[in-house]
mmCIF file of the N, C-alpha and C atoms, coordinates in Angstrom:
data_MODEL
# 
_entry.id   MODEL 
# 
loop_
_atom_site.group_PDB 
_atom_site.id 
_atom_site.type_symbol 
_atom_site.label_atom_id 
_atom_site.label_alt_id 
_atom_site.label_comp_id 
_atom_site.label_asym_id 
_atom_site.label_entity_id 
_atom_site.label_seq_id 
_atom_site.pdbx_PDB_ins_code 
_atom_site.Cartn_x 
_atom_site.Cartn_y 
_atom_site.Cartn_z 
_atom_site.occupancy 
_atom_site.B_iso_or_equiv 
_atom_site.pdbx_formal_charge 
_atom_site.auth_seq_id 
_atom_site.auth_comp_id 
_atom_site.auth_asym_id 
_atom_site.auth_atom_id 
_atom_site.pdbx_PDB_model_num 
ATOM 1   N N  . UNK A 1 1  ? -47.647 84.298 -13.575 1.00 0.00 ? 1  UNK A N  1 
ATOM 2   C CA . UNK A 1 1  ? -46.343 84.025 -13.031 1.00 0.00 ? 1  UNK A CA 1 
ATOM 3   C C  . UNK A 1 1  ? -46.542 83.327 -11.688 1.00 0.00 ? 1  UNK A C  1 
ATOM 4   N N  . UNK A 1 2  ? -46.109 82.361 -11.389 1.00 0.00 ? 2  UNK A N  1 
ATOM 5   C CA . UNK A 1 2  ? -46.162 81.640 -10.004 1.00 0.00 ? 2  UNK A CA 1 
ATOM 6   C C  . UNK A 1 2  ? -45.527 82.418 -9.405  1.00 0.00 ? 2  UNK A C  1 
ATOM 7   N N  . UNK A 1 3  ? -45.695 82.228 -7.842  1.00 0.00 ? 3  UNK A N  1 
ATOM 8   C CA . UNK A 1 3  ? -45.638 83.065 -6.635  1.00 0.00 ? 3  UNK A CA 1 
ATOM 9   C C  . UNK A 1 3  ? -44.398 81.617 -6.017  1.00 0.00 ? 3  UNK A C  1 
ATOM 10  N N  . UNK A 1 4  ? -43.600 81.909 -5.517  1.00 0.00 ? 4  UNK A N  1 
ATOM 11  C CA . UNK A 1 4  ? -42.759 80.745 -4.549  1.00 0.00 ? 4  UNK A CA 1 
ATOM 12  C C  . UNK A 1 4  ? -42.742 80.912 -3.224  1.00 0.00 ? 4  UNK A C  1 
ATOM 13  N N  . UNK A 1 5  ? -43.432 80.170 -2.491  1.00 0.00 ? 5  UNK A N  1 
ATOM 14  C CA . UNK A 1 5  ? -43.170 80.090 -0.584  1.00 0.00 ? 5  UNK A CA 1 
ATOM 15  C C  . UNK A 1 5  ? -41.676 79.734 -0.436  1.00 0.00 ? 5  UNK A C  1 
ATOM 16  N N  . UNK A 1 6  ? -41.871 80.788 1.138   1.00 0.00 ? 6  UNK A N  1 
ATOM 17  C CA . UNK A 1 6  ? -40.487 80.663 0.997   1.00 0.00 ? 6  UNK A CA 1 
ATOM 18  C C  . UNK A 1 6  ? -39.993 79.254 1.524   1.00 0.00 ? 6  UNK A C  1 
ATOM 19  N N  . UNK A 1 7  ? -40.602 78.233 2.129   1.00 0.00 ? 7  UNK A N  1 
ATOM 20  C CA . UNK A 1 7  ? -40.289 76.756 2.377   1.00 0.00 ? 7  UNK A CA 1 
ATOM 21  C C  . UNK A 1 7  ? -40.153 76.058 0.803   1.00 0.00 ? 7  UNK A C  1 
ATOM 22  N N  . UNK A 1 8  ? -40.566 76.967 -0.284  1.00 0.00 ? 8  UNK A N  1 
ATOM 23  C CA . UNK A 1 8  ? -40.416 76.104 -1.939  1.00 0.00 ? 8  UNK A CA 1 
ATOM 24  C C  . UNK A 1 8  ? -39.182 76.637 -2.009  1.00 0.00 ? 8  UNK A C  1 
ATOM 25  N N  . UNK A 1 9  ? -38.358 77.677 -1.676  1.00 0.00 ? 9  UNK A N  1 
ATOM 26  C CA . UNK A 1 9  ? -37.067 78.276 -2.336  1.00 0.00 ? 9  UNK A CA 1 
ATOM 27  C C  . UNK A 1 9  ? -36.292 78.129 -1.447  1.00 0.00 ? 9  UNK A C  1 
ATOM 28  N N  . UNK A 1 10 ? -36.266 77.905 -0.355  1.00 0.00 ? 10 UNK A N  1 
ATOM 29  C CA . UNK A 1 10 ? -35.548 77.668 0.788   1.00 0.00 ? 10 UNK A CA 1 
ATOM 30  C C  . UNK A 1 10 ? -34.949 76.085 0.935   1.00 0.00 ? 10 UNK A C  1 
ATOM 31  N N  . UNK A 1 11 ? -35.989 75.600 0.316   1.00 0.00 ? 11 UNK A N  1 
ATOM 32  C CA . UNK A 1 11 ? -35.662 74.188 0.878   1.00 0.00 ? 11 UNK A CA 1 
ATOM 33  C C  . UNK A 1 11 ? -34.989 73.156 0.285   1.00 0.00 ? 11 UNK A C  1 
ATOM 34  N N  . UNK A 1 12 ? -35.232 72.195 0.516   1.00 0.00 ? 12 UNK A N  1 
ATOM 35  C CA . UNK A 1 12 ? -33.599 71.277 0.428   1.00 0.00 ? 12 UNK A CA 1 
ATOM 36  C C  . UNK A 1 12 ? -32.954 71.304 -0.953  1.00 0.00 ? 12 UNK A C  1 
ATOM 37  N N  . UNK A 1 13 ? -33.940 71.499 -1.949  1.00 0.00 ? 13 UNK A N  1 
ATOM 38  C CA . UNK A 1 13 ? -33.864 71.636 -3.398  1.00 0.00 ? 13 UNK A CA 1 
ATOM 39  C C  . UNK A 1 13 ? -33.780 72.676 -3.770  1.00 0.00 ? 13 UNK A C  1 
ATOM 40  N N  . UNK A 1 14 ? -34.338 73.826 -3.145  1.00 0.00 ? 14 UNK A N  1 
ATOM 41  C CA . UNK A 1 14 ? -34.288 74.962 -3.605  1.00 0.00 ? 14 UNK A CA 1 
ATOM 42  C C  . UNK A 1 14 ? -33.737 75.880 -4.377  1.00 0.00 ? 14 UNK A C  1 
ATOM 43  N N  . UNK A 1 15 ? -31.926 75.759 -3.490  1.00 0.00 ? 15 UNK A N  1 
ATOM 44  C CA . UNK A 1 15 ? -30.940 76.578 -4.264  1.00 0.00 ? 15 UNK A CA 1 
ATOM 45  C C  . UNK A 1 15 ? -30.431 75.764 -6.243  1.00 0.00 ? 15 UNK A C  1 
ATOM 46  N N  . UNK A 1 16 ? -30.941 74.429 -5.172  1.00 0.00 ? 16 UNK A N  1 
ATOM 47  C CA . UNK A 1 16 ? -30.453 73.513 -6.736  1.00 0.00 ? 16 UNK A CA 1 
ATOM 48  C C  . UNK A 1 16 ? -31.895 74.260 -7.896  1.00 0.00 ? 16 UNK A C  1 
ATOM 49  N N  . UNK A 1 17 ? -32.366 74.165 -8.083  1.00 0.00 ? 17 UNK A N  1 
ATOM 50  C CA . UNK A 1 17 ? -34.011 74.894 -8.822  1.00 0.00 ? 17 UNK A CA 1 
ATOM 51  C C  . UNK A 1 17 ? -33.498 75.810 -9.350  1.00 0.00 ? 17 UNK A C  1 
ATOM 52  N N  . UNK A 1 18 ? -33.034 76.756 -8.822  1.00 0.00 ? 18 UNK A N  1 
ATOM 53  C CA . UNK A 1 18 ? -33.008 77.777 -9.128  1.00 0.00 ? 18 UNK A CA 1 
ATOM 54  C C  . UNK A 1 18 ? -31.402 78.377 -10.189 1.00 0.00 ? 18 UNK A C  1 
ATOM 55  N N  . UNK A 1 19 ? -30.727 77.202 -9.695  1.00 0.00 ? 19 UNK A N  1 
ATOM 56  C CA . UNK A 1 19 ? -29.135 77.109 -9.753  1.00 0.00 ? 19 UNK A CA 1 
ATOM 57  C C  . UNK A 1 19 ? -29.738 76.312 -11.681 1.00 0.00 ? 19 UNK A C  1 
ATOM 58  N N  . UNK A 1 20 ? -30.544 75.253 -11.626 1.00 0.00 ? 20 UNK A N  1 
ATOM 59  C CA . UNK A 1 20 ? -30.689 75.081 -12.986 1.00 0.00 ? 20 UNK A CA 1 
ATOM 60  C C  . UNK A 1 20 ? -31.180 75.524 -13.871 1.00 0.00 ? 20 UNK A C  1 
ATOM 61  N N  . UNK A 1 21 ? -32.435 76.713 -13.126 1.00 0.00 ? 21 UNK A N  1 
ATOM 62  C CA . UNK A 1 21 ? -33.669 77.476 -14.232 1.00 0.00 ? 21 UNK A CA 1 
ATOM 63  C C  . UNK A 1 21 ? -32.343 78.343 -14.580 1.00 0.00 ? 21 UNK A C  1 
ATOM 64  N N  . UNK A 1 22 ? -31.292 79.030 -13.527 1.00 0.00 ? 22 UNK A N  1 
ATOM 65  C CA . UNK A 1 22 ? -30.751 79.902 -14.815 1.00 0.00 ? 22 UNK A CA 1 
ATOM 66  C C  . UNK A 1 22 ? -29.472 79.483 -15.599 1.00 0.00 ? 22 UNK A C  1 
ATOM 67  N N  . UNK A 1 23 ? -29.270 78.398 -15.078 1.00 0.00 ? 23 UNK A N  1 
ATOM 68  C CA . UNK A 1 23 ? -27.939 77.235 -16.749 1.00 0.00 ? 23 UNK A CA 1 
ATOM 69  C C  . UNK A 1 23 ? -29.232 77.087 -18.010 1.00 0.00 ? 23 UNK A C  1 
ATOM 70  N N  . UNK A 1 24 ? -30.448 76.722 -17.457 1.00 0.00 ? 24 UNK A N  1 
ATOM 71  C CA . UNK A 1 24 ? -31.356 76.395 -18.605 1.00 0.00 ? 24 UNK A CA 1 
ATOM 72  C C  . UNK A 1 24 ? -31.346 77.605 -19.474 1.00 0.00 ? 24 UNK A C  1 
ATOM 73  N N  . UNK A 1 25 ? -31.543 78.985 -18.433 1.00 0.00 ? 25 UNK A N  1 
ATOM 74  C CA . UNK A 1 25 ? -32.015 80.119 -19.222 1.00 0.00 ? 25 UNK A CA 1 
ATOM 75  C C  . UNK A 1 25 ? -30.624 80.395 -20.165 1.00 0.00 ? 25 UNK A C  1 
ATOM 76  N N  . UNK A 1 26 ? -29.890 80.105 -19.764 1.00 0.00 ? 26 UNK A N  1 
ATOM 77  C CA . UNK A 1 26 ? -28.296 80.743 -20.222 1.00 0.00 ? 26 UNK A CA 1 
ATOM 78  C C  . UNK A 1 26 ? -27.964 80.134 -21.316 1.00 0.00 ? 26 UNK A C  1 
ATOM 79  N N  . UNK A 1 27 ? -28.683 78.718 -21.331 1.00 0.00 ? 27 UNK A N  1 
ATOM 80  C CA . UNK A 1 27 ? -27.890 77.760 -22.406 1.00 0.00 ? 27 UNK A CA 1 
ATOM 81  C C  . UNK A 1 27 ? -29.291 77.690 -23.773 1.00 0.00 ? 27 UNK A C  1 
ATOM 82  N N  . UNK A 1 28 ? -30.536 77.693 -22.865 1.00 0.00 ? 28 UNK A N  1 
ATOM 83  C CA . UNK A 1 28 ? -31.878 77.445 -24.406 1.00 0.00 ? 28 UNK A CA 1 
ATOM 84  C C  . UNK A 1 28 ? -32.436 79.066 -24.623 1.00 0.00 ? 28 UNK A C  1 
ATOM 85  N N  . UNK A 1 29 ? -31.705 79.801 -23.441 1.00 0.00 ? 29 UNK A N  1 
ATOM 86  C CA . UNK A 1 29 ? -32.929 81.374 -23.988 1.00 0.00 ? 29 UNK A CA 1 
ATOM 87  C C  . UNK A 1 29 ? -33.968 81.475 -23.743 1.00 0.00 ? 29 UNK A C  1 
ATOM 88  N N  . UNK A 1 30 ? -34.645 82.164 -24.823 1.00 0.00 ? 30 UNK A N  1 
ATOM 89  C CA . UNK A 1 30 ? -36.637 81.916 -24.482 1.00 0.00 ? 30 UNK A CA 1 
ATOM 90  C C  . UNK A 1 30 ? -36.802 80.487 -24.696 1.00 0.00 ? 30 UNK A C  1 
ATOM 91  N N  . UNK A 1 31 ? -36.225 79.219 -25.360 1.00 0.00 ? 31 UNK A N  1 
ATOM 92  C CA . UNK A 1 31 ? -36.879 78.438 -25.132 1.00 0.00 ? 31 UNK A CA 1 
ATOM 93  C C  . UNK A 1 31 ? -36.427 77.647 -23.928 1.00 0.00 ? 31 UNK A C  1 
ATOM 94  N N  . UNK A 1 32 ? -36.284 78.197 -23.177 1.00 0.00 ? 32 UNK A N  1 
ATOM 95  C CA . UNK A 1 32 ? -36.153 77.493 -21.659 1.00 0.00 ? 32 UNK A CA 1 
ATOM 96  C C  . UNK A 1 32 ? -36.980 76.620 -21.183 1.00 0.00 ? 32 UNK A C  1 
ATOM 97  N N  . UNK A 1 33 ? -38.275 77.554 -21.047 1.00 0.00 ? 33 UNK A N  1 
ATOM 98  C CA . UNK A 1 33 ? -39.472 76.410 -20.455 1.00 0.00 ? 33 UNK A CA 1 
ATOM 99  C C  . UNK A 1 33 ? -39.762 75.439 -21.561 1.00 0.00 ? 33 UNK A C  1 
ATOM 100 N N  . UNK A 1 34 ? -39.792 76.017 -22.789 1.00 0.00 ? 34 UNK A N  1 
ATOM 101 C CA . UNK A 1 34 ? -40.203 74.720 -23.539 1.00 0.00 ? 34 UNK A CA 1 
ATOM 102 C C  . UNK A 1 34 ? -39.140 73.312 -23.341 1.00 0.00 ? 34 UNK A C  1 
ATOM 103 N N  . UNK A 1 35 ? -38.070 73.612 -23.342 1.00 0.00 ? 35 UNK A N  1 
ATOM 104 C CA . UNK A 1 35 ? -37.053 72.429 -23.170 1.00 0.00 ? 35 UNK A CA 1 
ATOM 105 C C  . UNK A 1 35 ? -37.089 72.083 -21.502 1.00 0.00 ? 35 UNK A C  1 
ATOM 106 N N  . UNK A 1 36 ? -37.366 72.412 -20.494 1.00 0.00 ? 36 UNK A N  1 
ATOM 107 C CA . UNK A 1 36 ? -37.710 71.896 -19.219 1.00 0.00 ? 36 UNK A CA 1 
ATOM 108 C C  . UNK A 1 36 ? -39.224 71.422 -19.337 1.00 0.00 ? 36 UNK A C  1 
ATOM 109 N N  . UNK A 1 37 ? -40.151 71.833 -20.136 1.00 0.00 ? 37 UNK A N  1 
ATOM 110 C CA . UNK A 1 37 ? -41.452 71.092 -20.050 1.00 0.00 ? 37 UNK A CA 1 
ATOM 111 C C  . UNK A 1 37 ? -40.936 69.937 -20.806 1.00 0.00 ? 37 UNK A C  1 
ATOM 112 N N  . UNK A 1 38 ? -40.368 69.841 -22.081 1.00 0.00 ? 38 UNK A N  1 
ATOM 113 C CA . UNK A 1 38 ? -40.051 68.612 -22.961 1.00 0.00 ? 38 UNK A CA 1 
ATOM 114 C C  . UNK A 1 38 ? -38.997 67.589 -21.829 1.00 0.00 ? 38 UNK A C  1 
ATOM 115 N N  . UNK A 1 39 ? -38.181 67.868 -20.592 1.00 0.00 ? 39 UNK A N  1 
ATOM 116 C CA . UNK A 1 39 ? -37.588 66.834 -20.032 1.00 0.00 ? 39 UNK A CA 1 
ATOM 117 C C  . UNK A 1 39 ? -38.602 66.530 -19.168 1.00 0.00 ? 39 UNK A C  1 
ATOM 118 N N  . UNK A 1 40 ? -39.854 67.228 -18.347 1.00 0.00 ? 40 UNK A N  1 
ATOM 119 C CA . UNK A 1 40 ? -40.406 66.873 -17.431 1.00 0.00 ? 40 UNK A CA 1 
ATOM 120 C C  . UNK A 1 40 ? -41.465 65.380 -18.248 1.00 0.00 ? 40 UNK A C  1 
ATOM 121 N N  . UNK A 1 41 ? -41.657 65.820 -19.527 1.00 0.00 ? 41 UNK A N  1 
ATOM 122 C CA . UNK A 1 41 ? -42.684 64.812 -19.984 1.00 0.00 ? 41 UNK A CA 1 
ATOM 123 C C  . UNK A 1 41 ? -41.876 63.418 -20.418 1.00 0.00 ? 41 UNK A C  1 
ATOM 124 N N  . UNK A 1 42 ? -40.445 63.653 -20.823 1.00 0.00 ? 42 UNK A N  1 
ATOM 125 C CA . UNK A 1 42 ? -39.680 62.683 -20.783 1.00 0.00 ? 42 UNK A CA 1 
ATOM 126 C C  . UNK A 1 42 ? -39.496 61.490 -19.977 1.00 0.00 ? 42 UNK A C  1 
ATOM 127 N N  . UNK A 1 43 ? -39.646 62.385 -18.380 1.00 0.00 ? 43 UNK A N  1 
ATOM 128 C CA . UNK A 1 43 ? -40.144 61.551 -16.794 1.00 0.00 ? 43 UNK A CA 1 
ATOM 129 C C  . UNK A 1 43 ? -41.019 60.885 -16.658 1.00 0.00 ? 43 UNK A C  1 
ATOM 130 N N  . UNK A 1 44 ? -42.116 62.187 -17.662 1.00 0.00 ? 44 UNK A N  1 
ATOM 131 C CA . UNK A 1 44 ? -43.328 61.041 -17.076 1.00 0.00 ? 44 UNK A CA 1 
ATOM 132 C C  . UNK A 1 44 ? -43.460 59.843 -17.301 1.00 0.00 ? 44 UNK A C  1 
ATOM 133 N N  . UNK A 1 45 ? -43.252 59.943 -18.872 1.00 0.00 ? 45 UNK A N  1 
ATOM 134 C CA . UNK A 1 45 ? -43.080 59.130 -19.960 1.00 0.00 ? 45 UNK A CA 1 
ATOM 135 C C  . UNK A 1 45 ? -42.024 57.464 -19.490 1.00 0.00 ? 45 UNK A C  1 
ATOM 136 N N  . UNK A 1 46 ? -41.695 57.981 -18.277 1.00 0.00 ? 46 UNK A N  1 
ATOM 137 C CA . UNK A 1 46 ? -40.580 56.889 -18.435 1.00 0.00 ? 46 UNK A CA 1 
ATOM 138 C C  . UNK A 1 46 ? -41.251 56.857 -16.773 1.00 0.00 ? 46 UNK A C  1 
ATOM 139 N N  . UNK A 1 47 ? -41.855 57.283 -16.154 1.00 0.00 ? 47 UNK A N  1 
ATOM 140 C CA . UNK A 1 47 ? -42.542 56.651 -14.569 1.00 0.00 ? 47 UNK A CA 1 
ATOM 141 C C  . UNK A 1 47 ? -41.284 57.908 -13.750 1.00 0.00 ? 47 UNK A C  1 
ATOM 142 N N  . UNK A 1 48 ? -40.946 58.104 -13.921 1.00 0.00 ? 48 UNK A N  1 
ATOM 143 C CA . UNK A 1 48 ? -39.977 59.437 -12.793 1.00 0.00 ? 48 UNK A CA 1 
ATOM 144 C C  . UNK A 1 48 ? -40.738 60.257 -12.238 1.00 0.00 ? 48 UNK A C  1 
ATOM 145 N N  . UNK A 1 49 ? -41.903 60.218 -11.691 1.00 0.00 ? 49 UNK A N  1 
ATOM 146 C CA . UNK A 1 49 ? -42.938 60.953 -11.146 1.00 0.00 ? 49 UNK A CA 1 
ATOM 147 C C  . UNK A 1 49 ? -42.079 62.379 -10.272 1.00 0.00 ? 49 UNK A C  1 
ATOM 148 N N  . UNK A 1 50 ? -41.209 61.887 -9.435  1.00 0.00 ? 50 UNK A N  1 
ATOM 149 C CA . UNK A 1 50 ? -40.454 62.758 -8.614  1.00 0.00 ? 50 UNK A CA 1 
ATOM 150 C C  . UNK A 1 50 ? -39.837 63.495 -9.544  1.00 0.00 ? 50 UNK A C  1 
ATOM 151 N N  . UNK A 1 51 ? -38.726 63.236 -10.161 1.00 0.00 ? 51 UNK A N  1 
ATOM 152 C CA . UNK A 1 51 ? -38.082 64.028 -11.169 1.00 0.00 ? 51 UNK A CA 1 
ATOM 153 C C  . UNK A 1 51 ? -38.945 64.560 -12.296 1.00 0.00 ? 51 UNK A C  1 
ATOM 154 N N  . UNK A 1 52 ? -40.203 64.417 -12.870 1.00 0.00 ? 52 UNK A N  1 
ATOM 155 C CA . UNK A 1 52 ? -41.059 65.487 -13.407 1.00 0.00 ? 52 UNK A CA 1 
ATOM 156 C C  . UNK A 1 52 ? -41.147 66.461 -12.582 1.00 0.00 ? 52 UNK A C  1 
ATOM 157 N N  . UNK A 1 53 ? -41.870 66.374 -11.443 1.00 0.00 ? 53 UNK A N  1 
ATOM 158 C CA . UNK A 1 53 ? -41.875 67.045 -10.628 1.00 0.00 ? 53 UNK A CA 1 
ATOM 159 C C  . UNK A 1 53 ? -41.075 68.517 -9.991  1.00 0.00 ? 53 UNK A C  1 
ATOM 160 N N  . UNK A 1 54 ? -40.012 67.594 -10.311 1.00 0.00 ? 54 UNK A N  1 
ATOM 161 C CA . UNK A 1 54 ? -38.540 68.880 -9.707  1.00 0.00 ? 54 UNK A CA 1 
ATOM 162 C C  . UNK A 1 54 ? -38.403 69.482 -10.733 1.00 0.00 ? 54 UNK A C  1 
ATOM 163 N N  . UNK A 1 55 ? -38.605 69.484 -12.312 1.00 0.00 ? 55 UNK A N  1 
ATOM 164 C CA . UNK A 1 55 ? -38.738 69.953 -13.812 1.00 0.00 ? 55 UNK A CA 1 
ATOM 165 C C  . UNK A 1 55 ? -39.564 70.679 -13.817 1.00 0.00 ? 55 UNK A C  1 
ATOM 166 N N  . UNK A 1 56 ? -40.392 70.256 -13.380 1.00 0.00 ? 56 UNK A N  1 
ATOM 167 C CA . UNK A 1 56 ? -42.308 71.233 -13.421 1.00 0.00 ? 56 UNK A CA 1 
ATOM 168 C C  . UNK A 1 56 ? -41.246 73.003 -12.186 1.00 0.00 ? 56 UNK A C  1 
ATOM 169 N N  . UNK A 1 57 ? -40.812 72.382 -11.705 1.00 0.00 ? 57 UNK A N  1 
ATOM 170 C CA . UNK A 1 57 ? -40.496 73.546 -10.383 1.00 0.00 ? 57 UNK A CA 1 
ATOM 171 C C  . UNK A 1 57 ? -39.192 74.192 -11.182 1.00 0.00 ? 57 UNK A C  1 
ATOM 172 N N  . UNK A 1 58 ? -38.787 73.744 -11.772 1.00 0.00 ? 58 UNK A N  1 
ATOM 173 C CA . UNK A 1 58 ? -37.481 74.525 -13.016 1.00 0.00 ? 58 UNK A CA 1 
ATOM 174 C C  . UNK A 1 58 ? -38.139 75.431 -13.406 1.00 0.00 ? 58 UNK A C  1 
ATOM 175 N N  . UNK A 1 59 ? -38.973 74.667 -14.251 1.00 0.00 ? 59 UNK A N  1 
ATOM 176 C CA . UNK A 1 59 ? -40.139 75.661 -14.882 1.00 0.00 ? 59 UNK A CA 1 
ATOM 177 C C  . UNK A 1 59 ? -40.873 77.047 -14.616 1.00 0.00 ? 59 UNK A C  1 
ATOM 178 N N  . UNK A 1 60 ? -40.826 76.153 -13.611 1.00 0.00 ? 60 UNK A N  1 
ATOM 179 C CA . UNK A 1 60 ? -41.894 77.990 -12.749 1.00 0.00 ? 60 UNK A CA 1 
ATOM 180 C C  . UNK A 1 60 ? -40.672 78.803 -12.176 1.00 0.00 ? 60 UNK A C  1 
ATOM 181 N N  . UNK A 1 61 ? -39.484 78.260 -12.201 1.00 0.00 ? 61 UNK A N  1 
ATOM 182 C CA . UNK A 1 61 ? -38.043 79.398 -11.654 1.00 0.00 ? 61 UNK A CA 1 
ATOM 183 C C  . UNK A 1 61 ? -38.084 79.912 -12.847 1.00 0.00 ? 61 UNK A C  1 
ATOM 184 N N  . UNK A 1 62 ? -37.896 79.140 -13.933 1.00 0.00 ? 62 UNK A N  1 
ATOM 185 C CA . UNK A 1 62 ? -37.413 79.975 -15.514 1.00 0.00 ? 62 UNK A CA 1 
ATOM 186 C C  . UNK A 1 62 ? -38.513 80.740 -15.678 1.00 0.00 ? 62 UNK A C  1 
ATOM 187 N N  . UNK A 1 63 ? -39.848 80.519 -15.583 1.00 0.00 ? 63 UNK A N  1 
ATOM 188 C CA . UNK A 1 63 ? -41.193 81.381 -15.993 1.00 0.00 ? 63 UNK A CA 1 
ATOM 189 C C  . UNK A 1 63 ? -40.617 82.873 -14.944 1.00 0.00 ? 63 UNK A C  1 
ATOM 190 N N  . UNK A 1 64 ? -40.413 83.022 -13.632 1.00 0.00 ? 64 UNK A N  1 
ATOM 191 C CA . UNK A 1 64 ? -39.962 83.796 -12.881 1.00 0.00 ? 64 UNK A CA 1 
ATOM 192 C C  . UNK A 1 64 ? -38.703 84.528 -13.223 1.00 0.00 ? 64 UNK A C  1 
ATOM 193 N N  . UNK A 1 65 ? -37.843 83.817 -13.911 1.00 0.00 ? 65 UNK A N  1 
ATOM 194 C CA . UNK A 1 65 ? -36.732 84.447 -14.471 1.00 0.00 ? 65 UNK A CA 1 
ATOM 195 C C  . UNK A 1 65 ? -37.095 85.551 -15.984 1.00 0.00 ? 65 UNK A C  1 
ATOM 196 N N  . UNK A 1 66 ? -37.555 85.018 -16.191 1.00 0.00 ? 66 UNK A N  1 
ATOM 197 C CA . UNK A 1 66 ? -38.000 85.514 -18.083 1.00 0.00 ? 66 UNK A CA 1 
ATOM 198 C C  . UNK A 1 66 ? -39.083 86.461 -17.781 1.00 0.00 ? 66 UNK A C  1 
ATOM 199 N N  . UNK A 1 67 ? -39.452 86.916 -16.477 1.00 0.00 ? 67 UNK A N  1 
ATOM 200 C CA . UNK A 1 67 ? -41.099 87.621 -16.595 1.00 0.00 ? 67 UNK A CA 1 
ATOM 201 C C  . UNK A 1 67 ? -40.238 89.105 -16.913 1.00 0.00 ? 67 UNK A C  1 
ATOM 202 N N  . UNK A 1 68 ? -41.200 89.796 -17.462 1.00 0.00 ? 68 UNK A N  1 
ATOM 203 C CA . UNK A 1 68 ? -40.866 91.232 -18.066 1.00 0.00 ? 68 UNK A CA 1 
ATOM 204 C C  . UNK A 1 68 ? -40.953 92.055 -16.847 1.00 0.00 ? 68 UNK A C  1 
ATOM 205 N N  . UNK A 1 69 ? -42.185 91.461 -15.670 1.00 0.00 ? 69 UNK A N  1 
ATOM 206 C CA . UNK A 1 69 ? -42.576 92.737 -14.403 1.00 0.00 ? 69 UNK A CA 1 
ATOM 207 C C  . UNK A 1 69 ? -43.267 92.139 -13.512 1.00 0.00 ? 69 UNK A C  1 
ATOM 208 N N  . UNK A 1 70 ? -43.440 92.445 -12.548 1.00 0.00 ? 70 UNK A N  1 
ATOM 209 C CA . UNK A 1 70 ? -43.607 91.222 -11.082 1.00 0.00 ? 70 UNK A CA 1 
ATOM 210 C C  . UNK A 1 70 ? -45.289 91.175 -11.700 1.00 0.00 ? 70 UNK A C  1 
ATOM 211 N N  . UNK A 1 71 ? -45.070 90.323 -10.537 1.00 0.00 ? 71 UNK A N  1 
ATOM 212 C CA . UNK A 1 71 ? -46.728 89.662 -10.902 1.00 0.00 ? 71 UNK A CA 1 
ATOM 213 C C  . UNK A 1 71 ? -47.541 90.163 -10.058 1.00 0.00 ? 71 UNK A C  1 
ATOM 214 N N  . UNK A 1 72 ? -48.960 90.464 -10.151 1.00 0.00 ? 72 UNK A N  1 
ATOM 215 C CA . UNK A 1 72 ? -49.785 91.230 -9.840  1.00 0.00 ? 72 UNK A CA 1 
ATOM 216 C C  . UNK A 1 72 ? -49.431 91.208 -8.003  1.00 0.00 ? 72 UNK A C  1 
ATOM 217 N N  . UNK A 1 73 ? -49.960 92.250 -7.265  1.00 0.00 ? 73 UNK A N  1 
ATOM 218 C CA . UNK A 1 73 ? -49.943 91.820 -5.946  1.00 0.00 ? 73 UNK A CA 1 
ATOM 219 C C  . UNK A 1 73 ? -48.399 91.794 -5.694  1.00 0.00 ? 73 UNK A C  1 
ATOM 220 N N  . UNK A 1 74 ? -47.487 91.299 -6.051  1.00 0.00 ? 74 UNK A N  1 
ATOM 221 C CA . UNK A 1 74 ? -45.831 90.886 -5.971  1.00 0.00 ? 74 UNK A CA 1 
ATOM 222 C C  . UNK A 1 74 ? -45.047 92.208 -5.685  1.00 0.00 ? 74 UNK A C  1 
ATOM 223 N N  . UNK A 1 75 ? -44.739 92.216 -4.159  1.00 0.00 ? 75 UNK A N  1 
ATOM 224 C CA . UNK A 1 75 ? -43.752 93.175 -3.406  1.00 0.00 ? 75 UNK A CA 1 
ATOM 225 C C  . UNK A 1 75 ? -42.887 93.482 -4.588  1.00 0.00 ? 75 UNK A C  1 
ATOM 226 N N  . UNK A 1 76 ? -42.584 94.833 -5.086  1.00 0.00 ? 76 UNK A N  1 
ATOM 227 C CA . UNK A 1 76 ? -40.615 95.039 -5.478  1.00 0.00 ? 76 UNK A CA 1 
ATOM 228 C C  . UNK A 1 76 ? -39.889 96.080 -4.801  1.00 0.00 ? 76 UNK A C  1 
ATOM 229 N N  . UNK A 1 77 ? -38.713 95.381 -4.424  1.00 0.00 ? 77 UNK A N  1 
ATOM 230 C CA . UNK A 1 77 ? -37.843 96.154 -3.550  1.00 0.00 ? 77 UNK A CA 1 
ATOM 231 C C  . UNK A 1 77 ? -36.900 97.091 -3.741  1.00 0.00 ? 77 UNK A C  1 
# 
């Protein structure tokens, strides 16, 4: 499970990330990441280097959303 700094969740994109991993989760389910990995390669595929990018970071919100139990080391409050 990726770990997020808080300058990755905080920042200018942040709330947006997180605002889409869970429309993704809400609308594909478990296949969330698979359909955010299938738009990030879409990017590549087409030169959107940046916007893969911000997909790849969907990704690791939805992987964070869908985990069953924090990740090793990972504070719970």
């Amino acid at each position: 499970m990726p770990y997020f700094k808080t300058s990755e969740v905080a920042g200018p994109l942040g709330v947006d990330i997180w605002q889409m991993a869970f429309l993704m989760e809400q609308r594909y389910g478990a296949d969330a990441m698979l359909e955010s990995v299938a738009l990030a390669e879409h990017l590549l595929e087409d030169g959107d280097c940046q916007a893969a990018a911000m997909w790849h970071r969907i990704r690791d919100a939805i992987e964070w959303l869908q985990a069953k139990a924090p990740a090793k080391g990972e504070a719970v409050h």
